[in-house]
C-alpha positions as a Markdown table, in Angstrom:
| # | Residue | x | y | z |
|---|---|---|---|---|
| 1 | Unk | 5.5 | 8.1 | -27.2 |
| 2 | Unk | 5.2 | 4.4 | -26.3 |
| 3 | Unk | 8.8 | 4.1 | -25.9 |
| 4 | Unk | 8.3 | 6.7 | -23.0 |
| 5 | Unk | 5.1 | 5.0 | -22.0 |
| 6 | Unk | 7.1 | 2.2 | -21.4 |
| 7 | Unk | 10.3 | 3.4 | -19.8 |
| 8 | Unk | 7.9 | 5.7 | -17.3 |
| 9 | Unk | 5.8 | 2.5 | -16.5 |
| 10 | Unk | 9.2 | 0.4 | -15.6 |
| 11 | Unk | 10.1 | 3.4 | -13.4 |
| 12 | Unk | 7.0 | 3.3 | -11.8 |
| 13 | Unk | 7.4 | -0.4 | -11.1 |
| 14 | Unk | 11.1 | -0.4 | -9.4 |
| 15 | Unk | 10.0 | 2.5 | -7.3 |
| 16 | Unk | 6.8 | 1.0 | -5.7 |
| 17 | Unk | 8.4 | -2.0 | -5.6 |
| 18 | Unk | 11.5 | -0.5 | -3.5 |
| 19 | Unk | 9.0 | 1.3 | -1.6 |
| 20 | Unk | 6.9 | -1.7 | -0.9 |
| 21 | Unk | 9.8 | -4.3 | 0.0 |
| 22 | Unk | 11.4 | -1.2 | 2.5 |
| 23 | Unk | 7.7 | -0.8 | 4.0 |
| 24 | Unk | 7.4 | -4.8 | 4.5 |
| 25 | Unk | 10.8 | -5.1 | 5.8 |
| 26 | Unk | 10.1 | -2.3 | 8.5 |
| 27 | Unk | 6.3 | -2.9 | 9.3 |
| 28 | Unk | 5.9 | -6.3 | 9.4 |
| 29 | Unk | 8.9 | -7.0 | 12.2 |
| 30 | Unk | 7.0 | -3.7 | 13.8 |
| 31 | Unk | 3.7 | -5.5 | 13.8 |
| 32 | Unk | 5.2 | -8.1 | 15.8 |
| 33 | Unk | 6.5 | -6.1 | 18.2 |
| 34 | Unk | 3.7 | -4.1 | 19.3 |
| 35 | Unk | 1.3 | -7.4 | 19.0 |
| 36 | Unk | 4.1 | -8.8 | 21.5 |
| 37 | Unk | 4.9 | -5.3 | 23.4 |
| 38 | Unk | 1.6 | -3.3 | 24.4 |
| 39 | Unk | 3.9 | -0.5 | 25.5 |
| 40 | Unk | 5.4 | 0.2 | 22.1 |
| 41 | Unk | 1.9 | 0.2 | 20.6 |
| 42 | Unk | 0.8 | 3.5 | 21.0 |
| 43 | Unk | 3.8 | 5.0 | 19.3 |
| 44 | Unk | 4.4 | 2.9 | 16.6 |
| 45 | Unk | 1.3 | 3.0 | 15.3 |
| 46 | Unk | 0.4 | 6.2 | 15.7 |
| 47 | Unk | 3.6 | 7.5 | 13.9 |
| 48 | Unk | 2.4 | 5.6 | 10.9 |
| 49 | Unk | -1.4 | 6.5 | 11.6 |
| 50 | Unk | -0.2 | 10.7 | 11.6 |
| 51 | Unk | 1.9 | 10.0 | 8.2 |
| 52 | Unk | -0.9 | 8.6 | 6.3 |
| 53 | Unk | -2.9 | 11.9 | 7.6 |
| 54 | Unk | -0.3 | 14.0 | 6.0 |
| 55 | Unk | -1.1 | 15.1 | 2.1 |
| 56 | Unk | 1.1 | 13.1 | 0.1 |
| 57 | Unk | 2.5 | 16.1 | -2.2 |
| 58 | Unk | 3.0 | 18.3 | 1.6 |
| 59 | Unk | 5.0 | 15.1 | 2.8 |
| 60 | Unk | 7.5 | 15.2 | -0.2 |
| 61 | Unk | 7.8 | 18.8 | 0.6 |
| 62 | Unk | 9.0 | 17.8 | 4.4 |
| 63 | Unk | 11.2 | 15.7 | 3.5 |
| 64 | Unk | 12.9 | 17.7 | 0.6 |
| 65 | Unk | 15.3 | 19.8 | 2.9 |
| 66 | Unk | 15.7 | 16.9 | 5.2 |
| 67 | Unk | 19.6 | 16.2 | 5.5 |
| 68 | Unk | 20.7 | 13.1 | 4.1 |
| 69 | Unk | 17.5 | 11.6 | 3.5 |
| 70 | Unk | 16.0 | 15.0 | 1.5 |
| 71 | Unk | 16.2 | 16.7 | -1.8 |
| 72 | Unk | 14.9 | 16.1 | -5.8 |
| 73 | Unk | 14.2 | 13.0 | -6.7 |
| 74 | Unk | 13.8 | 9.3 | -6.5 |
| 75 | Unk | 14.8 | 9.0 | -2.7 |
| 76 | Unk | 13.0 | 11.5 | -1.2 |
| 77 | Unk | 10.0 | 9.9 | -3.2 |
| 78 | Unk | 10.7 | 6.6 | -2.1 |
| 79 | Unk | 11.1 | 7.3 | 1.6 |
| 80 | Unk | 7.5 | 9.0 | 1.5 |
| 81 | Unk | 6.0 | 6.2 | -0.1 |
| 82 | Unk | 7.5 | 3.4 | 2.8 |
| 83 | Unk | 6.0 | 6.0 | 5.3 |
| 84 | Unk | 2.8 | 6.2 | 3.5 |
| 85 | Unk | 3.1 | 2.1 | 3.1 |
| 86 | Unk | 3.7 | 1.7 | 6.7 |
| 87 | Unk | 0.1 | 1.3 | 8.3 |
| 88 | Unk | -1.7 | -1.2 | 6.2 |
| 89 | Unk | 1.4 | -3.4 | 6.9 |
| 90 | Unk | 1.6 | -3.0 | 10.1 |
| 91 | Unk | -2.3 | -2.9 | 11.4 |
| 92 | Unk | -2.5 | -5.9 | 9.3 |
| 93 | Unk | -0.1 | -8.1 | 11.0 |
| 94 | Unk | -1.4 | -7.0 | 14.6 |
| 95 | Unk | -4.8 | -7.7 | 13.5 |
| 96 | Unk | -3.4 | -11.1 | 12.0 |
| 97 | Unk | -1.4 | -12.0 | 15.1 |
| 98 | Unk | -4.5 | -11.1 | 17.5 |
| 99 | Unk | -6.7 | -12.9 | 15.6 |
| 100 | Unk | -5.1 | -16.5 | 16.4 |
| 101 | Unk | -6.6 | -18.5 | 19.0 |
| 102 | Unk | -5.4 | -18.5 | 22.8 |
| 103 | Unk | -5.6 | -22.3 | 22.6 |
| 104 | Unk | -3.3 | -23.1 | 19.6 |
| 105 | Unk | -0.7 | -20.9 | 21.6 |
| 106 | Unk | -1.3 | -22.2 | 24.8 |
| 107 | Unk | -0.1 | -25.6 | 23.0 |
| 108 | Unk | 3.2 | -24.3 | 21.7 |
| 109 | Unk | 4.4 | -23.1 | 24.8 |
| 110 | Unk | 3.0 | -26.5 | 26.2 |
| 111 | Unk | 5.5 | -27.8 | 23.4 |
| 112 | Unk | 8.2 | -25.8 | 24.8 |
| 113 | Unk | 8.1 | -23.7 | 22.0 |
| 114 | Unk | 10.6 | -20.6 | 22.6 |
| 115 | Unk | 8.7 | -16.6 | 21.8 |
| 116 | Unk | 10.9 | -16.8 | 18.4 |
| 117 | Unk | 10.3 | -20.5 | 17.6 |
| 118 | Unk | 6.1 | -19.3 | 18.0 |
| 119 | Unk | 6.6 | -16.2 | 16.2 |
| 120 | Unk | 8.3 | -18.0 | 13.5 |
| 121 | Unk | 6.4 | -21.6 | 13.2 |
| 122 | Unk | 2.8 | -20.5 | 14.5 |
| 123 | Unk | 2.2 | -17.0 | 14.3 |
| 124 | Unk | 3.5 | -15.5 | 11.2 |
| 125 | Unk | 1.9 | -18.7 | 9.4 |
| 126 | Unk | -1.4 | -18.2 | 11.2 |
| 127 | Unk | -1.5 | -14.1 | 10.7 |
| 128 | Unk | 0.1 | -14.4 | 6.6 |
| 129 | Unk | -3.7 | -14.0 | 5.3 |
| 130 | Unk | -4.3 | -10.7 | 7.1 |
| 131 | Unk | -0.2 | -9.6 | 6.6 |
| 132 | Unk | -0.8 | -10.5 | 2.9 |
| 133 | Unk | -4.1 | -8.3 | 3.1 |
| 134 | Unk | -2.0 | -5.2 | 4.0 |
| 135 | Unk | 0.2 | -5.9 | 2.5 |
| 136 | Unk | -2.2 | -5.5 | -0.9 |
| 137 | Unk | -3.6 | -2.7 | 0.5 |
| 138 | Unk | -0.5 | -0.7 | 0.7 |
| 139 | Unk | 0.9 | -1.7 | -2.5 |
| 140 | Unk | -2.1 | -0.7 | -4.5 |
| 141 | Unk | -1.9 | 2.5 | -2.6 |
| 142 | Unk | 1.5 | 3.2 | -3.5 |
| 143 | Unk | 1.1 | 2.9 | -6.8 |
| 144 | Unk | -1.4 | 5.5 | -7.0 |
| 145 | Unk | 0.4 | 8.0 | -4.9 |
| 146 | Unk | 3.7 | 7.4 | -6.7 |
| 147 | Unk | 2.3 | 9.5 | -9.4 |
| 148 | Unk | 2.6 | 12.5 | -7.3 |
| 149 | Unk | 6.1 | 11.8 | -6.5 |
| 150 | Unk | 6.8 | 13.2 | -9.8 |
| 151 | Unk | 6.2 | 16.9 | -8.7 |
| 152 | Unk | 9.6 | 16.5 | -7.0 |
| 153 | Unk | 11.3 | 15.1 | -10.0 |
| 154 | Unk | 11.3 | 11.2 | -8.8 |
| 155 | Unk | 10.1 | 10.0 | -12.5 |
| 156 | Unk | 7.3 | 7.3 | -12.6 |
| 157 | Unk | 4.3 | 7.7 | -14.9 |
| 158 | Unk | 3.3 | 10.7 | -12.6 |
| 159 | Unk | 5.7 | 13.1 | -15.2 |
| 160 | Unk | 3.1 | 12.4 | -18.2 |
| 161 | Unk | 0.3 | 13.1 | -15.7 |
| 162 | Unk | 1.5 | 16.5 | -14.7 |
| 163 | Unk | 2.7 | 17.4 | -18.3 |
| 164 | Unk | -0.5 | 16.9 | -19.4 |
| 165 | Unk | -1.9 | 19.1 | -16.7 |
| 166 | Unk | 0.7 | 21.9 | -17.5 |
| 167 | Unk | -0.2 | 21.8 | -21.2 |
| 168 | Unk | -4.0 | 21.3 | -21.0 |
| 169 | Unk | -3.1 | 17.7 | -23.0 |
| 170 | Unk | -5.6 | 15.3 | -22.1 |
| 171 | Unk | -3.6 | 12.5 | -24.0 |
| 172 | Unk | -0.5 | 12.5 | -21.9 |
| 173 | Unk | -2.6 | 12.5 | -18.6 |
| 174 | Unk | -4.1 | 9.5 | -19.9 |
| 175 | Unk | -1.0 | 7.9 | -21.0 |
| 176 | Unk | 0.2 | 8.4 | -17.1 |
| 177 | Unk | -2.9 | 7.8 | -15.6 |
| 178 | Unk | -3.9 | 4.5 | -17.6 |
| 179 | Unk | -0.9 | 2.8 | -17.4 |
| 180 | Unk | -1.0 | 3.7 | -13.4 |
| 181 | Unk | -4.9 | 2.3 | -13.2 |
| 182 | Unk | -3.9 | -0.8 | -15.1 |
| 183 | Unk | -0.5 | -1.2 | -13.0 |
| 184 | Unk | -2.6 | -1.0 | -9.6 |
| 185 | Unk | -5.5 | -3.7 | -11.1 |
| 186 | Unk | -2.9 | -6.3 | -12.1 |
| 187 | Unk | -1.3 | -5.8 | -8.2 |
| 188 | Unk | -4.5 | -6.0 | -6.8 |
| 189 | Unk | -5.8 | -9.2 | -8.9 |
| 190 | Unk | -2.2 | -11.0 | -8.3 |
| 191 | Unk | -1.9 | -10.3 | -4.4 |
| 192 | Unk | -5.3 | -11.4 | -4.2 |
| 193 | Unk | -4.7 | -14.5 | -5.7 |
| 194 | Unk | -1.5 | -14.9 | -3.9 |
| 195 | Unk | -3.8 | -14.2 | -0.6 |
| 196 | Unk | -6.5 | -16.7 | -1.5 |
| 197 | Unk | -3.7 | -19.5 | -2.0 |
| 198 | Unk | -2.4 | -18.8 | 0.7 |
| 199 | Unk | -5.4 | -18.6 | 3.0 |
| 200 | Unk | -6.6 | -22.6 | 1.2 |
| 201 | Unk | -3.4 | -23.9 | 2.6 |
């Protein structure tokens, strides 16, 4: 059983992390766009806003006969979870890069700073709190909801969870579910730390 424990935790872990670096990688360049282009904001963020409306176990079930992207398992599950990981990243590094004062960037132009060399040197540096705050946000998130993933046969601590629920076993729910509370604490605590650090400096 603890063997299991374990192998479903480690599971757990690659796929929120996959589904957390994917999410980064796409909202955070999409945050500074649409802090940068006006036009592009109401799309962009309301894509993500309407895919965190969808249920998460109904948005597996879209994307399962998908083709390329669909079907059983880890993919599908992952590619839900970046969706669902999309607007806390994103909001956050808007709110992060609206937040800095008209004066400091009034002095890097004044310094002949060029848009990338500002984005780059002053922005992203000023704005990493609030990024680092969504960032959180949606990993903590993803962890939780990557427990349903396993109704679609993507693994993860989720497959305890619902075997429990299929046998009336109150033990195997909470060998998914604990694991999955203590998994989401420790990301919580350490980004928060990581955020605090990072804010001091």
């Amino acid at each position: 059983m603890w063997e299991e424990i374990g192998r479903l935790t480690l599971e757990h872990l690659v796929m929120t992390l996959i589904a957390i670096v994917s999410a980064t990688a796409i909202g955070l360049p999409a945050g500074v766009l649409v802090a940068h282009q006006r036009a592009y904001r109401p799309w962009l963020v309301g894509f993500a806003s309407v895919m965190q409306t969808i249920p998460s176990l109904a948005l597996f079930g879209f994307l399962i006969p998908v083709p390329f992207i669909g079907g059983i398992g880890k993919r599908t599950a992952i590619i839900a979870l970046v969706l669902y990981a999309l607007l806390p990243i994103l909001r956050s590094t808007l709110a992060g890069i609206q937040s800095i004062d008209g004066a400091v960037l009034e002095s890097a132009r004044a310094m002949g700073m060029s848009t990338a060399q500002m984005i780059r040197e002053v922005e992203l540096p000023l704005a990493s709190r609030s990024i680092l705050s969504g960032i959180r946000i949606a990993a903590v998130t993803t962890i939780g909801t990557a427990t349903i993933a396993a109704a679609i046969g993507a693994g993860g601590l989720g497959t305890l969870v619902f075997r429990g629920l299929a046998t009336v076993d109150t033990q195997q729910i909470l060998a998914g579910a604990v694991p999955a509370a203590l998994l989401a604490l420790l990301t919580e605590g350490g980004l928060e730390w990581v955020e605090r650090r990072v804010g001091s400096r």
